[in-house]
N, C-alpha and C positions, 0 to 999 in steps of 0.2 A: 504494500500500500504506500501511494505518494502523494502529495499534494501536488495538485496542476494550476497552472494559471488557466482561472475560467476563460477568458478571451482568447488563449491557443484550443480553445475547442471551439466544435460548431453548438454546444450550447452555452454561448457568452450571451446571449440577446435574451433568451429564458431563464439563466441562471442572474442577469441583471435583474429581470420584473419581479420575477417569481422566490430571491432567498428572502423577502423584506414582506411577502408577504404574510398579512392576516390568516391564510389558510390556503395552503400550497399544496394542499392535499388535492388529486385528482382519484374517482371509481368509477372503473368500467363494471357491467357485468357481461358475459357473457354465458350460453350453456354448452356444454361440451357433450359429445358425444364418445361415453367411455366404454362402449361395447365393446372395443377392442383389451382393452386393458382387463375383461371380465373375463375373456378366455385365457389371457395369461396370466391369472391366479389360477388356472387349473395346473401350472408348472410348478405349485407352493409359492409363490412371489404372493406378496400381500398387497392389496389393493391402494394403499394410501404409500407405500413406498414407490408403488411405481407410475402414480399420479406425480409425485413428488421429484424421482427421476428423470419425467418427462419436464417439468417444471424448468427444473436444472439445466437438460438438455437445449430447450428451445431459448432461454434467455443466455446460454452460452455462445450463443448464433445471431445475439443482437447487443449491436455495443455500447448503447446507453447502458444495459446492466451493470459495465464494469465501473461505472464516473458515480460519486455520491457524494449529493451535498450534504456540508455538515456546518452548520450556522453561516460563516462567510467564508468558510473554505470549499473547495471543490477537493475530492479524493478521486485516485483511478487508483483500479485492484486489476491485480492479473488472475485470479483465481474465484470463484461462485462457493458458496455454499447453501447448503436450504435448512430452515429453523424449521423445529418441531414442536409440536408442544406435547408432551410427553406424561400421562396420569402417573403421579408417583405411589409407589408401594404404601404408603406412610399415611398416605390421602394428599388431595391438593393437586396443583400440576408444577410442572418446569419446563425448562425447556433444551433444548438438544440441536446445535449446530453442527450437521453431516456436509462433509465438503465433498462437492460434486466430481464425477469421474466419470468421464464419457463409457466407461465398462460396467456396466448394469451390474454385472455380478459382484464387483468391487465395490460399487453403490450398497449395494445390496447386503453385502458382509458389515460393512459399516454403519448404516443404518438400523442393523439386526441388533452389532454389539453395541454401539453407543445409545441409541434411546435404551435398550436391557441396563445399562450401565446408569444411564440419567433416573430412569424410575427405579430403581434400588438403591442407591445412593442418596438420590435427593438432591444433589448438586449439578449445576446447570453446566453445560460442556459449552462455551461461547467460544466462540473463532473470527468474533468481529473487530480483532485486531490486524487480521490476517488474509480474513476473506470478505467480501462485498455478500452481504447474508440478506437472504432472500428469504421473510417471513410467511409462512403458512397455519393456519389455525383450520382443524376438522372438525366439523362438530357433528361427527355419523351417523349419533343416536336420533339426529331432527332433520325436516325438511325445510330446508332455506333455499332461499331465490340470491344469499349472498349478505355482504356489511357494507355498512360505511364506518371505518375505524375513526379513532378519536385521535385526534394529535395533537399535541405538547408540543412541540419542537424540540425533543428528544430523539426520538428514533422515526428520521426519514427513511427506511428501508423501506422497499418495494413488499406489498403484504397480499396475500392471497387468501382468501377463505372459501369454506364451501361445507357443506350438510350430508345427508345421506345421499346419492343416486337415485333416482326414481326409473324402474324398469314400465317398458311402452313396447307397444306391438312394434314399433319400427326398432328398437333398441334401447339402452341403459343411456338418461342425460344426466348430466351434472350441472347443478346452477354454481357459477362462482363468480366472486368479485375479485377484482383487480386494483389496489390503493397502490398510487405512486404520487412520486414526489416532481413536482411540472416543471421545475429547474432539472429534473434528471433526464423525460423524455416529456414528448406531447402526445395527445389523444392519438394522433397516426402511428407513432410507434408503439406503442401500449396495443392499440388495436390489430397491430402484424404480428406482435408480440402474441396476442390470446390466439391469431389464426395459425402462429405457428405451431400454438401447443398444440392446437386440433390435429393439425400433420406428424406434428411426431408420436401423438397418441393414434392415428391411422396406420404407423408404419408398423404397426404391434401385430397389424392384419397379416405380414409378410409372414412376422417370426412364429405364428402359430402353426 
């Protein structure tokens, strides 16, 4: 992680309106189409891992992910990870920054052992010194259309939420929201961004 001069990027002219802003919070929704990702839990892969993998995946392939404002500084990371939030053993939750790996199975072993590790423990694994963390919150026991989070001007990280799946004769959708920060991208990249995920959540059709 480094600090950039805002004005050697192409977002100097959003990162001038929008760090001074009242509420720089931007949410898309979007639904997703995860019928893909239902047949590959029949390989044991667990379903919110590799929604989550695919998360990873597709914001790895757009370079607003990597730049994030932090009061009146601009950061660039070379590296993604994705938060979790994790039910701890004890009661309560935490949470569990997994750094991304374009190797599913890699993803996959880390994801397994560190949230096992967060929820027994009790102690939050943070990596947001290191990696550009990419927030997610499940809430699978309900059906949501999606959030509007709250913002402090603490934590601009890019945040995703989403509910159970709802299965339909044409296939399994997922409602979820999409919260970022409008100094980091605008509505058209946020919105290539959600069409991405849909793509790499299709390409799951291959590997079945």
């Amino acid at each position: 992680m480094k600090e950039v001069d805002p004005a050697a990027t192409k977002r100097a002219e959003a990162f001038r309106l929008w760090t001074k802003a009242p509420m720089p919070m931007l949410t898309l929704f979007k639904t997703l189409n995860v019928s893909p990702l239902l047949k590959a839990c029949r390989r044991g892969y667990k379903f919110n891992m590799l929604l989550c993998w695919c998360i990873g995946k597709a914001a790895s392939q757009t370079e607003e992910f990597y730049l994030l404002p932090a009061g009146e500084k601009l950061l660039q990371y070379d590296r993604l990870a994705v938060s979790i939030v994790v039910p701890l053993s004890s009661g309560g939750i935490g949470t569990c920054d997994v750094p991304f790996s374009d190797d599913l199975a890699q993803f996959a072993r880390d994801y397994g052992g560190l949230t096992a590790k967060v929820s027994e423990t009790g102690q939050a694994h943070d990596l947001s010194g290191e990696y550009m963390v990419i927030g997610t919150s499940a809430l699978v026991r309900h059906e949501i259309d999606g959030a509007v989070n709250i913002w402090a001007g603490i934590y601009n990280n890019p945040f995703l939420i989403w509910g159970r799946y709802r299965r339909r004769f044409s296939g399994a959708r997922l409602p979820l929201s999409f919260q970022f920060h409008h100094a980091q991208m605008d509505g058209e990249e946020a919105a290539a961004f959600l069409d991405l995920l849909q793509k790499t959540i299709d390409r799951f059709k291959r590997r079945n």
